[in-house]
C-alpha positions in Angstrom: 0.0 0.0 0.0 1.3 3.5 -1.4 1.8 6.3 1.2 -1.3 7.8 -0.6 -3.4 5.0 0.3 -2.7 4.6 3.9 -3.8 8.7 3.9 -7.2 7.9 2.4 -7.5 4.7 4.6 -7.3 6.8 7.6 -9.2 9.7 6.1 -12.1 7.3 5.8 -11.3 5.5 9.3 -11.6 8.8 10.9 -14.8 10.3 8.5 -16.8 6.9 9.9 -15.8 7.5 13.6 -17.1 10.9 13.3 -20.1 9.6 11.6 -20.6 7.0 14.1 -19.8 9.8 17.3 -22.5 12.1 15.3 -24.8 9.3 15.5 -24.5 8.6 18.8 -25.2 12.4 20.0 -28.4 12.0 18.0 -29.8 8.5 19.7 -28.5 10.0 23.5 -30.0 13.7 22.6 -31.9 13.6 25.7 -29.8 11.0 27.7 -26.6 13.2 27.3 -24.5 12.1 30.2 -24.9 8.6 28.7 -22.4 9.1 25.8 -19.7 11.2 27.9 -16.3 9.7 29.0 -15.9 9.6 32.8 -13.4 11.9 34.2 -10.8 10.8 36.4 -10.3 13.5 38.6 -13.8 13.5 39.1 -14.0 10.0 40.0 -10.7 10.1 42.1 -12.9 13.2 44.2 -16.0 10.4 44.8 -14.4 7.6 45.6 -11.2 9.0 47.6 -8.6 6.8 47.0 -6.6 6.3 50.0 -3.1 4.4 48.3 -2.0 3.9 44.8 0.5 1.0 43.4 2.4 1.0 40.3 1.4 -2.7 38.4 4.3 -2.2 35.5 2.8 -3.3 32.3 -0.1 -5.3 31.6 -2.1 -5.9 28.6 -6.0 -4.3 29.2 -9.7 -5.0 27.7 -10.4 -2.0 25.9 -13.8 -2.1 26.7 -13.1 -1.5 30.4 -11.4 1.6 29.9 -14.5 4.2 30.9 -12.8 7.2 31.1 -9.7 9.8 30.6 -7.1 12.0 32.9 -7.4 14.9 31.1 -9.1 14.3 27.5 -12.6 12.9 28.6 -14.1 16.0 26.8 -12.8 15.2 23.1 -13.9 11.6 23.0 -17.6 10.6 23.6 -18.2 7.2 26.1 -17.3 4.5 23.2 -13.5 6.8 22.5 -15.0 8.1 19.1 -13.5 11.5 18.5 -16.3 14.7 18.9 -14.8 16.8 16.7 -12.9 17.6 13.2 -9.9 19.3 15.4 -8.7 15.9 16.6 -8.5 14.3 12.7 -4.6 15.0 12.6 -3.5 13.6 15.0 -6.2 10.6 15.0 -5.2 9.7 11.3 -1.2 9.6 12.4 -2.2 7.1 14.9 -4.3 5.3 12.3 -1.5 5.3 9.7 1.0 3.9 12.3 -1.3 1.2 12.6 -2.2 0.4 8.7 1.5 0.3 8.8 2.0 -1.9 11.5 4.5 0.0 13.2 4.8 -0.7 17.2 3.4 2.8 19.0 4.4 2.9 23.2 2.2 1.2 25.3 -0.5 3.9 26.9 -0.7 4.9 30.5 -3.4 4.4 32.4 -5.1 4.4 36.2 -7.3 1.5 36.9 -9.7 2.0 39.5 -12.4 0.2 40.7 -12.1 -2.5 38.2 -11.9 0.0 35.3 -9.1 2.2 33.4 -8.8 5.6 32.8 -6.0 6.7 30.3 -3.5 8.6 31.4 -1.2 9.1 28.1 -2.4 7.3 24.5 -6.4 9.1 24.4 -6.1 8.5 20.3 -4.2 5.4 20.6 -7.4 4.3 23.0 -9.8 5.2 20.1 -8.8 3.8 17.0 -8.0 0.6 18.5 -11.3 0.4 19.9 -12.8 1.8 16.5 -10.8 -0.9 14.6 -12.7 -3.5 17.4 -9.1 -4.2 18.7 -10.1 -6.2 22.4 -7.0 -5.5 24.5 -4.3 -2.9 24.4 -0.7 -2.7 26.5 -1.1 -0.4 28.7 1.8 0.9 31.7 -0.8 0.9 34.7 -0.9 2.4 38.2 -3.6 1.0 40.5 -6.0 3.1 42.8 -7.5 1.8 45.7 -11.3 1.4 45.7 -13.8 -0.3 47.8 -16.7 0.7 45.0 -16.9 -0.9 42.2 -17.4 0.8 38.9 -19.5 -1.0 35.9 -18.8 0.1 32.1 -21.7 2.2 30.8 -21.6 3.7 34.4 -22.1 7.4 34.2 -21.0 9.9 36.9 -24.7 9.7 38.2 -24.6 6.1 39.0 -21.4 6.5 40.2 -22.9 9.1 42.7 -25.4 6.9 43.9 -22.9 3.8 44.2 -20.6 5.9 46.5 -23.7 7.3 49.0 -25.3 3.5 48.9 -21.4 2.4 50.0 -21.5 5.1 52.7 -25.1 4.6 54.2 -24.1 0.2 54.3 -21.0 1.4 56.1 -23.1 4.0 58.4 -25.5 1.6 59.3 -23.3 -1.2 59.7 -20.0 0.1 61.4 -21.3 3.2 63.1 -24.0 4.3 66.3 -26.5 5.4 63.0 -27.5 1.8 62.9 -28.2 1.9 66.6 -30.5 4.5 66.7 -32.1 4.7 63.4 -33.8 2.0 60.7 -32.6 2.0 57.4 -35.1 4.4 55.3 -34.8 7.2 58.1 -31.6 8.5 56.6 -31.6 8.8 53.0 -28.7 11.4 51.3 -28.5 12.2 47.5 -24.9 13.5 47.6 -21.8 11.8 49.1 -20.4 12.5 52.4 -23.5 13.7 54.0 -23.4 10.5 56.6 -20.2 11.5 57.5 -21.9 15.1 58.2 -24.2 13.4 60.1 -21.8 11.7 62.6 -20.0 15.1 63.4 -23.7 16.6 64.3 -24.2 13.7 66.6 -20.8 14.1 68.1 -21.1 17.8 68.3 -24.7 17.2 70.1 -23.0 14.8 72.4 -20.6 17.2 73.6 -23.3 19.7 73.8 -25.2 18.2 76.1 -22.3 16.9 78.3 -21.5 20.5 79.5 -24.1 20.5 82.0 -23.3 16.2 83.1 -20.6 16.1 85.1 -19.7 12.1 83.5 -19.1 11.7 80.2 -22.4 10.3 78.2 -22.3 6.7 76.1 -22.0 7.8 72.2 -25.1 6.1 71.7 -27.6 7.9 74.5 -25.9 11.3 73.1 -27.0 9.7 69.4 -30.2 8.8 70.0 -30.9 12.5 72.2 -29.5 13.9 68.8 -32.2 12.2 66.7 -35.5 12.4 69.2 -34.5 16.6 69.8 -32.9 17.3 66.6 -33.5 15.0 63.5 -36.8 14.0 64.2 -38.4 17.3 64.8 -36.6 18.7 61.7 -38.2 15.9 59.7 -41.6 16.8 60.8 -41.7 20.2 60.2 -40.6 19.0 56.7 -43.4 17.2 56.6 -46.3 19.2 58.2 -44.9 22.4 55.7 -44.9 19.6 53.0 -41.3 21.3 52.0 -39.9 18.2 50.1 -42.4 19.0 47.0 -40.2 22.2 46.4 -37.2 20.4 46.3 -37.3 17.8 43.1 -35.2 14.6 43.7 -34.1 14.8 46.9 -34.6 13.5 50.1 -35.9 14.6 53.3 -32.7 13.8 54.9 -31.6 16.1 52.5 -33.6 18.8 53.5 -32.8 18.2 57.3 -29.1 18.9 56.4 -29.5 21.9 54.5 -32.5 23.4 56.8 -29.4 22.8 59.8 -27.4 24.7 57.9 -29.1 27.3 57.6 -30.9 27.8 60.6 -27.0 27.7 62.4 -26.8 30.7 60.1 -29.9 32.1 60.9 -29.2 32.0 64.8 -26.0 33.6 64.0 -27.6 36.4 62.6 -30.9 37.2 64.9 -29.9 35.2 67.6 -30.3 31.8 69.5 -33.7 31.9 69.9 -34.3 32.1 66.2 -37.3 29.6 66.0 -36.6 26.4 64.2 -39.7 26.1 61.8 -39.5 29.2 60.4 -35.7 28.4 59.4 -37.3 25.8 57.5 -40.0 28.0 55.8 -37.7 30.8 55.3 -35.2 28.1 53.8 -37.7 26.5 51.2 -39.0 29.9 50.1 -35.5 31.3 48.8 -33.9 28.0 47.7 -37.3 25.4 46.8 -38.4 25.2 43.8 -42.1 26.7 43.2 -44.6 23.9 40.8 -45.0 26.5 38.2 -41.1 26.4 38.0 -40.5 23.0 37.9 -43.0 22.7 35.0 -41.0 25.2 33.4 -37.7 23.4 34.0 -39.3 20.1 32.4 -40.8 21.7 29.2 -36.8 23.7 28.6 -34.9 20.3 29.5 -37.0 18.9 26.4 -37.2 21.5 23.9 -33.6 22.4 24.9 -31.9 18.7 26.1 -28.4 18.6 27.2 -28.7 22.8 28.3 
């Protein structure tokens, strides 16, 4: 094969990627976080890895590599390229490979069970557009108790993460003690941590006028009969939740804490805990009229 034909050949091998990544846009127009490439340093921020371990190099499945360092915008979730800017450099890599000429192995991060490329983004996506299975890869390991699926967008990764840390809340901590399981529901990561430090704080609250130091468990339970509890019910005699689409009332008790802590900072400790919650729904809820709205733009305008 002339030089001129490996040119065209990777002309056309790039034209039917972008054809195939301009197809896919189409079919996830109104699933958009479907077709996006998972970003690493987003990931790494979920799932905290505590150690990492070089592995040396290891040949990979291409089809668990999910995600990129640093390039996760420029190719879509199956490593087809999004845009015409990238055909340069995606056609060298193609040519090298009509040509049969060794490129480096990539780099990559595996986590969870899962890769994420480090160095070698093109390399990544015209092996995996030429249905190439494996690839050699120089890997460094991160430590992970979650596991991630392929197809898994950030969204399930979200609730993966809060489902690990409400087992481990209930399990391993005085939550599980005090509270049954669908009493404490979060829809963001880190929140039963939160929760712990409130109890803690409570605990030590109510200590200052005991002069022996109370179990962990009667300071919890105190904690969720004078705190929690009432918090939830004003949520649910004001029928706040309606105002806020999607999330929980755990939610709601976190955020009305906040603010009422912020509230009482302001006007003072007697600052009456109901209408923190009132006063917190009406600037940050959502009204129904609004929420209609929001629906009818996300599908004349999907992805916005």
């Amino acid at each position: 094969m002339s030089g001129m034909a490996y040119n065209e050949q990777a002309r056309d091998d790039f034209n039917r990627a972008r054809s195939k990544a301009t197809l896919s846009k189409i079919l996830y127009a109104l699933t958009p976080e479907k077709q996006r490439l998972l970003s690493l340093q987003d990931v790494r921020a979920l799932l905290k890895p505590k150690n990492e371990t070089y592995k040396g190099m290891q040949t990979i499945p291409i089809n668990l590599i999910v995600g990129s360092e640093d390039r996760y915008q420029d190719f879509n979730h199956a490593f087809l390229p999004k845009s015409e800017h990238m055909r340069k450099r995606w056609e060298n890599v193609d040519k090298a490979r009509l040509q049969d000429i060794i490129l480096p192995p990539i780099k990559a991060y595996k986590i969870g069970g899962v890769y994420f490329v480090s160095d070698g983004n093109h390399r990544v996506s015209v092996a995996r557009a030429q249905g190439c299975e494996n690839i050699d890869a120089e890997v460094i390991e991160l430590s992970s108790e979650i596991t991630i699926e392929p197809g898994m967008t950030e969204s399930d990764l979200k609730r993966a993460v809060i489902q690990y840390e409400k087992r481990y809340a209930f399990e391993h901590t005085v939550i599980g003690k005090i509270m049954d399981w669908d009493e404490l529901d979060y829809s963001e990561p880190g929140l039963f941590e939160e929760t712990l430090r409130h109890i803690q704080g409570h605990k030590y609250f109510i200590n200052q006028s005991k002069k022996e130091e109370i179990p962990l468990e009667e300071g919890a339970r105190s904690w969720y009969n004078n705190v929690y509890k009432p918090i939830i019910e004003v949520i649910e005699k004001e029928g706040l939740l309606s105002r806020f689409p999607g999330r929980t009332k755990s939610d709601l008790y976190m955020w009305i804490i906040r603010h009422w802590d912020d509230l009482k900072r302001k006007k003072g400790n007697n600052f009456p805990l109901q209408a923190a919650a009132i006063d917190y729904a009406e600037k940050y809820g959502k009204s129904i009229g609004r929420q209609i709205w929001e629906f009818i733009l996300k599908i004349i305008r999907p992805g916005a």
